[in-house]
LOLO-700383 format. One record per residue (C-alpha): residue number from 1; residue in three letters; x, y, z. Coordinates in steps of 0.05 Angstrom, whole numbers. Last residue first. Example, Ala and Ser with C-alpha at 12.3 -4.5 7.8 and 13.67 -1.06 7.14 Angstrom:
REM residues 2
<2 "Ser" <273 -21 143>>
<1 "Ala" <246 -90 156>>
//
This chain:
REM residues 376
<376 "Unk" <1150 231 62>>
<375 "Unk" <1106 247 11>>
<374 "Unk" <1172 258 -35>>
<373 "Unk" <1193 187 -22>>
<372 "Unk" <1126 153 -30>>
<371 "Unk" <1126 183 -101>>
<370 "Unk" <1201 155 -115>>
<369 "Unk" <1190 82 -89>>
<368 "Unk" <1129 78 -130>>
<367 "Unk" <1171 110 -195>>
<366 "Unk" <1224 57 -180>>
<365 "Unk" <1168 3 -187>>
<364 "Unk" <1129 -43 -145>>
<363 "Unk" <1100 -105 -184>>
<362 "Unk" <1123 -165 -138>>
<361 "Unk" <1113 -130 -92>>
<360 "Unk" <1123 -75 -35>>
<359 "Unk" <1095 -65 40>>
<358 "Unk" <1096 -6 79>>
<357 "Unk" <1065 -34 155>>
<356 "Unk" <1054 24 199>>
<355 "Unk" <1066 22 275>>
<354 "Unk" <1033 85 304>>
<353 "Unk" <1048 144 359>>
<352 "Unk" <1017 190 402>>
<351 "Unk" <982 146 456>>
<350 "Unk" <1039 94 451>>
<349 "Unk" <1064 46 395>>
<348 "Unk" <995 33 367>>
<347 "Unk" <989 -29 318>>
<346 "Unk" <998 -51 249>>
<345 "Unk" <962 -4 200>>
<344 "Unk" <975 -32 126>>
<343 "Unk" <988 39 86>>
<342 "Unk" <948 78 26>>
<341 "Unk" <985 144 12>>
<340 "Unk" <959 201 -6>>
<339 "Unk" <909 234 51>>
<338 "Unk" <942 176 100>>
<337 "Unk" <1003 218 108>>
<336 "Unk" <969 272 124>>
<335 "Unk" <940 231 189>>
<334 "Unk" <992 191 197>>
<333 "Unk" <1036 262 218>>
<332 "Unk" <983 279 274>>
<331 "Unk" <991 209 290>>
<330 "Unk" <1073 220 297>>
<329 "Unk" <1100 147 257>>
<328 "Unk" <1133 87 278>>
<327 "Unk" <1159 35 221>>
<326 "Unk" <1153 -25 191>>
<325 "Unk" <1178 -56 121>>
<324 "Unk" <1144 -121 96>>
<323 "Unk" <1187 -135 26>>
<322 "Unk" <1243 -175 66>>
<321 "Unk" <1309 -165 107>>
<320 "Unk" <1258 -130 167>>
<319 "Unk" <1296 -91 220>>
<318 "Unk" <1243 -83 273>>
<317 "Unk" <1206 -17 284>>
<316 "Unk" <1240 28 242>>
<315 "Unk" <1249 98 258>>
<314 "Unk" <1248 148 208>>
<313 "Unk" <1299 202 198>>
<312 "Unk" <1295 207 129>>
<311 "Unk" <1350 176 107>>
<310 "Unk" <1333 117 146>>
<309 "Unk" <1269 113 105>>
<308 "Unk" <1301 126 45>>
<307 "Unk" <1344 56 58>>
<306 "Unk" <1285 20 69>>
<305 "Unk" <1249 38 19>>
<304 "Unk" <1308 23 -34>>
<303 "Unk" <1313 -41 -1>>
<302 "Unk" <1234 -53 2>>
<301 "Unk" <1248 -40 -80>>
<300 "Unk" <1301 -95 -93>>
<299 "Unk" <1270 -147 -54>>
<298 "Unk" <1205 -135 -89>>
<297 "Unk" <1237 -148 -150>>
<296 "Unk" <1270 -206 -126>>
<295 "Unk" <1197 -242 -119>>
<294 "Unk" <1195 -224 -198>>
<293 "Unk" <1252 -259 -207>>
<292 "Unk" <1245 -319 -163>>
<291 "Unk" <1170 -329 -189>>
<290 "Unk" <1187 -326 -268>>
<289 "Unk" <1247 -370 -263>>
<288 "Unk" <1238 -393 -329>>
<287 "Unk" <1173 -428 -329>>
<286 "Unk" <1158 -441 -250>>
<285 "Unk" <1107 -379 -255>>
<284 "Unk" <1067 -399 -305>>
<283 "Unk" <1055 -463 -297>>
<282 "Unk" <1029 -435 -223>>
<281 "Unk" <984 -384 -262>>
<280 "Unk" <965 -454 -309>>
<279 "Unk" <948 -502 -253>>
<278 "Unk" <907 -448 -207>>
<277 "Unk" <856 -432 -271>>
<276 "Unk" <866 -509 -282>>
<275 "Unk" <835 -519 -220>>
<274 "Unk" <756 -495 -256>>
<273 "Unk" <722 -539 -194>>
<272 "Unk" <761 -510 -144>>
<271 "Unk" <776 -547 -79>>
<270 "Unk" <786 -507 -24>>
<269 "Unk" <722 -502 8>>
<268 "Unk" <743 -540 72>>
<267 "Unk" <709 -598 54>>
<266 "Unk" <734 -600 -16>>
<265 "Unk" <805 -602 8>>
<264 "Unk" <785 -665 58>>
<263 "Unk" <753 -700 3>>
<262 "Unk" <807 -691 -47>>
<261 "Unk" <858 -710 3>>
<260 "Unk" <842 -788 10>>
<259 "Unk" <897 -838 32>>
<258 "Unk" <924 -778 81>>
<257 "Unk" <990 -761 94>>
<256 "Unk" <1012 -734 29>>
<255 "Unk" <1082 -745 8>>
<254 "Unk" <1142 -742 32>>
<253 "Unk" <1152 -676 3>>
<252 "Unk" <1084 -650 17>>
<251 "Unk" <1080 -586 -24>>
<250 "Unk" <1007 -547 -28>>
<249 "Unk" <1012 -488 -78>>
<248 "Unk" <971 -428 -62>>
<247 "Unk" <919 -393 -105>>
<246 "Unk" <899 -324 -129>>
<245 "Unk" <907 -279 -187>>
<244 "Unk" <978 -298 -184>>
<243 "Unk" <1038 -259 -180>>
<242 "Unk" <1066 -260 -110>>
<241 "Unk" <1018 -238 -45>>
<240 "Unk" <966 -292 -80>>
<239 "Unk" <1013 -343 -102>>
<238 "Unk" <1047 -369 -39>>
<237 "Unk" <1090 -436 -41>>
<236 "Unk" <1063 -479 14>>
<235 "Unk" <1098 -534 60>>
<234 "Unk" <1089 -592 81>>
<233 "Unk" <1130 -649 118>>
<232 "Unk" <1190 -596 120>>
<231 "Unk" <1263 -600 140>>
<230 "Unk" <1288 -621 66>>
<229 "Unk" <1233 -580 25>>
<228 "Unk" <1255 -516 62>>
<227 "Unk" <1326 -528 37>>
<226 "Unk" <1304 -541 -34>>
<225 "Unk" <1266 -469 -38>>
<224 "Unk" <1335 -441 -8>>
<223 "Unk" <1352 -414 61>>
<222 "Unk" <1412 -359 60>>
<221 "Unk" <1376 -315 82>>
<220 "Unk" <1399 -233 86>>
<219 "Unk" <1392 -201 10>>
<218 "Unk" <1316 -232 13>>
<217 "Unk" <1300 -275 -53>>
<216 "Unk" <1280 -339 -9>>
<215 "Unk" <1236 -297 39>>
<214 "Unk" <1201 -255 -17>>
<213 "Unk" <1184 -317 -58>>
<212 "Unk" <1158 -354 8>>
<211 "Unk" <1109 -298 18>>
<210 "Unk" <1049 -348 36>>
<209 "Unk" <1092 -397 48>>
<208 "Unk" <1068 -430 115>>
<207 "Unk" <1109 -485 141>>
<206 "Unk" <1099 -545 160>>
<205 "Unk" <1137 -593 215>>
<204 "Unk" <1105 -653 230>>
<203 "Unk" <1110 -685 294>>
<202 "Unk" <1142 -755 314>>
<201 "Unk" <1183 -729 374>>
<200 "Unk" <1256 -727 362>>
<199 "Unk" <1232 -706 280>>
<198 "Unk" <1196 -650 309>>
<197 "Unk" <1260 -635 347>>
<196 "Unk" <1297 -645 284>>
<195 "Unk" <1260 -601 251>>
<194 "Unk" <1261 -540 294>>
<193 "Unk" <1351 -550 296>>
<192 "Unk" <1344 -554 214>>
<191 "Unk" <1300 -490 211>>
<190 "Unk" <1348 -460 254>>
<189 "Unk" <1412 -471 229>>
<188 "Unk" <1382 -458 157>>
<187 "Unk" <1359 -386 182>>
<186 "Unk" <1300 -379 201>>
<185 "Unk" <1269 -299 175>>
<184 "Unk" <1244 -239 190>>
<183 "Unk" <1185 -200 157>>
<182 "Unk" <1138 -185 220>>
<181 "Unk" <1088 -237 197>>
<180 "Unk" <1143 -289 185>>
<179 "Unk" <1175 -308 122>>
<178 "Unk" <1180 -356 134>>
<177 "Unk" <1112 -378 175>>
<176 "Unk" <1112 -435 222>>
<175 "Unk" <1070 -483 245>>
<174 "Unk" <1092 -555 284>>
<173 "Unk" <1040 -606 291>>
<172 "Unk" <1007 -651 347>>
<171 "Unk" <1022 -620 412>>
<170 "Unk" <978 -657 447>>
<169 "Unk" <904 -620 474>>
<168 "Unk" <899 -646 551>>
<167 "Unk" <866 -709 580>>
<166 "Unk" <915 -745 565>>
<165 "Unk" <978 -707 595>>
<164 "Unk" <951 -710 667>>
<163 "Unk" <1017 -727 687>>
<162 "Unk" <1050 -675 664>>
<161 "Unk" <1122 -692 638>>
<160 "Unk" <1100 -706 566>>
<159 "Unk" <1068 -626 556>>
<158 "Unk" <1133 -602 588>>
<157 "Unk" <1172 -641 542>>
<156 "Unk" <1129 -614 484>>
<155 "Unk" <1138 -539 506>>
<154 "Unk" <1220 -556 527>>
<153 "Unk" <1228 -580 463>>
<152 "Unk" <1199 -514 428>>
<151 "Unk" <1229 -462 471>>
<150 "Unk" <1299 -489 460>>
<149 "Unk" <1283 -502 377>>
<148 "Unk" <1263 -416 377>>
<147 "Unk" <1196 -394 346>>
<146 "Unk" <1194 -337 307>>
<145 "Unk" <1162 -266 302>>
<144 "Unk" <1210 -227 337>>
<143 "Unk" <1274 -267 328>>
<142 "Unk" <1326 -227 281>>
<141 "Unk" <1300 -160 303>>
<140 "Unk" <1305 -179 374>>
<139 "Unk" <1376 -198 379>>
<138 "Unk" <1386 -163 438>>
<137 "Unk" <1330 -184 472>>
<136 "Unk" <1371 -220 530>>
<135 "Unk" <1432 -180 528>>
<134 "Unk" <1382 -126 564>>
<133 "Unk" <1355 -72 510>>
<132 "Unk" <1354 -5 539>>
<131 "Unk" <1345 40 474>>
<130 "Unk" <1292 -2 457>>
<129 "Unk" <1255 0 520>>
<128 "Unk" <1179 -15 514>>
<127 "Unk" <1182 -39 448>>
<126 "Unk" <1233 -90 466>>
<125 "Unk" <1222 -118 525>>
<124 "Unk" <1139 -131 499>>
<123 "Unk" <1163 -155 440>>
<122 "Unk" <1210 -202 469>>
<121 "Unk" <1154 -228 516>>
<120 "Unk" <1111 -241 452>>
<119 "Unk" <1161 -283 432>>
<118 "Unk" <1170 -328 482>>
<117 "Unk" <1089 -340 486>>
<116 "Unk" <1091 -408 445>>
<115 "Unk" <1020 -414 418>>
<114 "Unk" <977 -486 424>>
<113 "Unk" <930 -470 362>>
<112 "Unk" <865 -521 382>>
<111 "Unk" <846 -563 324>>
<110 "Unk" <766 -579 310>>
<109 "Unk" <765 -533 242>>
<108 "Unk" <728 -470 273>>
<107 "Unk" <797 -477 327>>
<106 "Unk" <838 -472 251>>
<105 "Unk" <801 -414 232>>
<104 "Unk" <799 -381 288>>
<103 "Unk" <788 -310 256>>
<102 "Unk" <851 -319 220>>
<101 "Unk" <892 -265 240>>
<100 "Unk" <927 -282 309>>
<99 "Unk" <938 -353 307>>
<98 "Unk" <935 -386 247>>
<97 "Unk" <978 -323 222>>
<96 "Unk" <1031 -333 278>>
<95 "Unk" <1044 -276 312>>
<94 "Unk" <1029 -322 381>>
<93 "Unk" <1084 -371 353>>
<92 "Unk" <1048 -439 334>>
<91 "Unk" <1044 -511 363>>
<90 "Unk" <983 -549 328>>
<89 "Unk" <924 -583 368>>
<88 "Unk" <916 -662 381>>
<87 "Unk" <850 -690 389>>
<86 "Unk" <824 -700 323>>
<85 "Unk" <882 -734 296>>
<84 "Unk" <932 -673 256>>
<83 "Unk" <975 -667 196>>
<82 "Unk" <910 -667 134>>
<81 "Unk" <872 -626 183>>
<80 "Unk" <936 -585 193>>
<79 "Unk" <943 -587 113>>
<78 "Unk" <874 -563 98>>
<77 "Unk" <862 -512 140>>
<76 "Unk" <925 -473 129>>
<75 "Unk" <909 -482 57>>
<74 "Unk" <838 -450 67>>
<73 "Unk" <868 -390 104>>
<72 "Unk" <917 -385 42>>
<71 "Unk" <881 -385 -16>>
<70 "Unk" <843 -423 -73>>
<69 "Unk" <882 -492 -65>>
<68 "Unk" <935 -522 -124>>
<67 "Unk" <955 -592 -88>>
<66 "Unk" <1022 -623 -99>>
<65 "Unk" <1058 -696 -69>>
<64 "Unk" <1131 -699 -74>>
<63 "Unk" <1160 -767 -103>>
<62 "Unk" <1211 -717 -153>>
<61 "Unk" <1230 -677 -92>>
<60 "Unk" <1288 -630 -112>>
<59 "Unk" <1242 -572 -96>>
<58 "Unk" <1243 -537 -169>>
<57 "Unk" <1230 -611 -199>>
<56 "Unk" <1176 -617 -155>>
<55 "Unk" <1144 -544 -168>>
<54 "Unk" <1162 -551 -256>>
<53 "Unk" <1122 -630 -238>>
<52 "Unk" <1070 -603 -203>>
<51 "Unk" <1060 -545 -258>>
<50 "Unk" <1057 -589 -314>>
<49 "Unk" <1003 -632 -276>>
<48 "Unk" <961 -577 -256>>
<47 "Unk" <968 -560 -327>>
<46 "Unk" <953 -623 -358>>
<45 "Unk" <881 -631 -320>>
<44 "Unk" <851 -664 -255>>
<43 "Unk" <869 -601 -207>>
<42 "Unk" <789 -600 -199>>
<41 "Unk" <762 -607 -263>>
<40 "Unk" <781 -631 -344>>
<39 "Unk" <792 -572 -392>>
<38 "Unk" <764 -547 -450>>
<37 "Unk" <802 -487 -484>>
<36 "Unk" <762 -427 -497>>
<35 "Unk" <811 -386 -440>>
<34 "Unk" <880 -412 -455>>
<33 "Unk" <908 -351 -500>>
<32 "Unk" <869 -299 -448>>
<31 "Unk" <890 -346 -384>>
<30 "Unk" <958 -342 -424>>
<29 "Unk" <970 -270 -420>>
<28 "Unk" <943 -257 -363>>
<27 "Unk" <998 -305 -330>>
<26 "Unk" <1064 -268 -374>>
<25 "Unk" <1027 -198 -349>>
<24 "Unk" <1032 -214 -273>>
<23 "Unk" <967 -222 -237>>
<22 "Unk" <933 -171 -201>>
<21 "Unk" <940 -119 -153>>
<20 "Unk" <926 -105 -76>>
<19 "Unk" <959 -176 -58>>
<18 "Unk" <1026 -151 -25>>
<17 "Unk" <1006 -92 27>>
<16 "Unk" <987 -25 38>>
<15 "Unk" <1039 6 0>>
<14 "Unk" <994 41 -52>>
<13 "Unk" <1001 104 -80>>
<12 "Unk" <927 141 -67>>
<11 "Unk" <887 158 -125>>
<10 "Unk" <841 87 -120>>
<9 "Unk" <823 120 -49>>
<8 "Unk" <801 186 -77>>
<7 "Unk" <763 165 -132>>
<6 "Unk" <733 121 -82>>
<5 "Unk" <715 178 -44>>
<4 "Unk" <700 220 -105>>
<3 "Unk" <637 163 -117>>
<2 "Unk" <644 119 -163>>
<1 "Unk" <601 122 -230>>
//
């Protein structure tokens, strides 16, 4: 029997973030129909193979390489041990996942995370004057969270121009995440103008997907699954934050770099021995759109959030065009708030006030939207 505090908790409407249900029904469905069948290991069976081909064709890469991994910390393992020599690091915003919320993950790994503090100086503009904004952070809500091609080249020329360049980390690898952690978005300009800078120097470009679905189905991008396969050496399409169980699909479009992947994905824990569990949810998803439309539906709801926050007289932290909506809240208010609602804490504002994270999915409904509206 749980306890009434778990009672409690499982109670609350949720908006905490993207992974805190399931699977979609269609998936259940045919892990139930699929589940006495035999099937050969590790990614080595017809789904896995059905669902490569639905991803490549999807991509426009027919020579792509894919790999189905167990989530998205080991995947971001994986492919920058995959990307990077031993003594080169990887060149990340400092909101980047690999950098702020993976416990080192990629340092644990042997890589150094080389950040790109640009960003975190618009933040700090921005939040601390909003309603003084110089011409400089004025387009805060559309960068916050991203890397920008000028700050990039002039980070790896810098890193060529010292002479005392080899016996420093290199810049080895390019990370980004689109969506980003705080929601926004590249645009095509300016995930062409990043990749042709890796391109100028020989580094590979990949990009983290973990709510790829949300980012391609977002009212305000007009970036397509195909477009991030062009300026991309790897990239992932995220299955735990949209309609899988678990699992992450590994891209390369050029193919992988490595003669040997299996061993590397196995040594990072990512390897699982039943793959066709991964195989069949992503089978699932690239049959008739499934992913796109059920990504969309996320869309649709954070809009409807959005816009009844407004109504309400909330303030929004940043102006997110995807299914990660932020905004500042009274503590005394959070505190009431927090008896019904379950929310993704972000950070403090001031001494009085706190950045919340209200996040839908791939499953939110109208009725969701509704509830939360009367709480509020």
């Amino acid at each position: 029997m749980k306890n009434n505090s778990d009672s409690k908790k499982n109670n609350k409407i949720s908006f905490s973030s993207d992974y805190t249900k399931g699977a979609h029904p269609r998936i259940l469905e045919r892990l139930t129909e699929t589940n006495f069948e035999q099937n050969d290991g590790y990614g080595t069976d017809d789904y896995c193979s059905s669902a490569a081909e639905k991803i490549k064709n999807a991509c426009g890469c027919p020579d792509a390489d894919v790999f189905f991994l167990v989530g998205g910390t080991q995947t971001n393992q994986v492919v920058l041990d995959m990307l990077l020599k031993p003594y080169e690091g990887v060149v990340a915003a400092p909101t980047g996942h690999v950098a702020a919320h993976e416990a080192g993950a990629i340092e644990f790994s042997g890589h150094k995370v080389l950040t790109l503090p640009v960003n975190n100086d618009v933040l700090s503009a921005y939040s601390s004057d909003k309603d003084n904004v110089s011409c400089k952070y004025a387009t805060y809500s559309d960068q916050i969270g991203k890397i920008t091609a000028v700050d990039l080249r002039a980070f790896i020329k810098g890193f060529y121009a010292d002479d005392n360049h080899e016996h420093m980390v290199f810049p080895g690898a390019v990370y980004i995440s689109h969506p980003t952690e705080y929601g926004t978005l590249y645009s095509k300009t300016e995930l062409a103008e990043i990749s042709k800078i890796c391109k100028d120097f020989d580094i590979p470009l990949f990009i983290d997907g973990a709510r790829l679905g949300y980012g391609l189905m977002s009212r305000r991008t007009d970036v397509t699954l195909k477009d991030i396969a062009e300026v991309s050496d790897a990239f992932y399409i995220g299955g735990t934050k949209v309609g899988a169980l678990f699992g992450e699909a590994v891209v390369f479009p050029k193919g992988v770099p490595t003669a040997h992947p299996v061993p590397v994905i196995k040594q990072h824990g990512a390897l699982l021995a039943k793959g066709w569990l991964l195989g069949l949810q992503f089978d699932t998803l690239f049959t008739d759109d499934l992913y796109f439309e059920i990504s969309k539906n996320a869309i649709d709801k954070a809009e409807a959030l959005r816009k009844g926050l407004i109504e309400k007289g909330y303030k929004l932290y940043i102006d997110s065009p995807t299914n990660q909506q932020f905004i500042v809240m009274e503590d005394e208010k959070l505190k009431a708030f927090a008896e019904n609602v379950r929310y993704g804490f972000w950070e403090k504002s001031d001494e009085n006030h706190t950045v919340i994270r209200l996040a839908t999915d791939w499953a939110t409904t109208d009725d969701d939207i509704e509830k939360l509206m009367s709480l509020l």
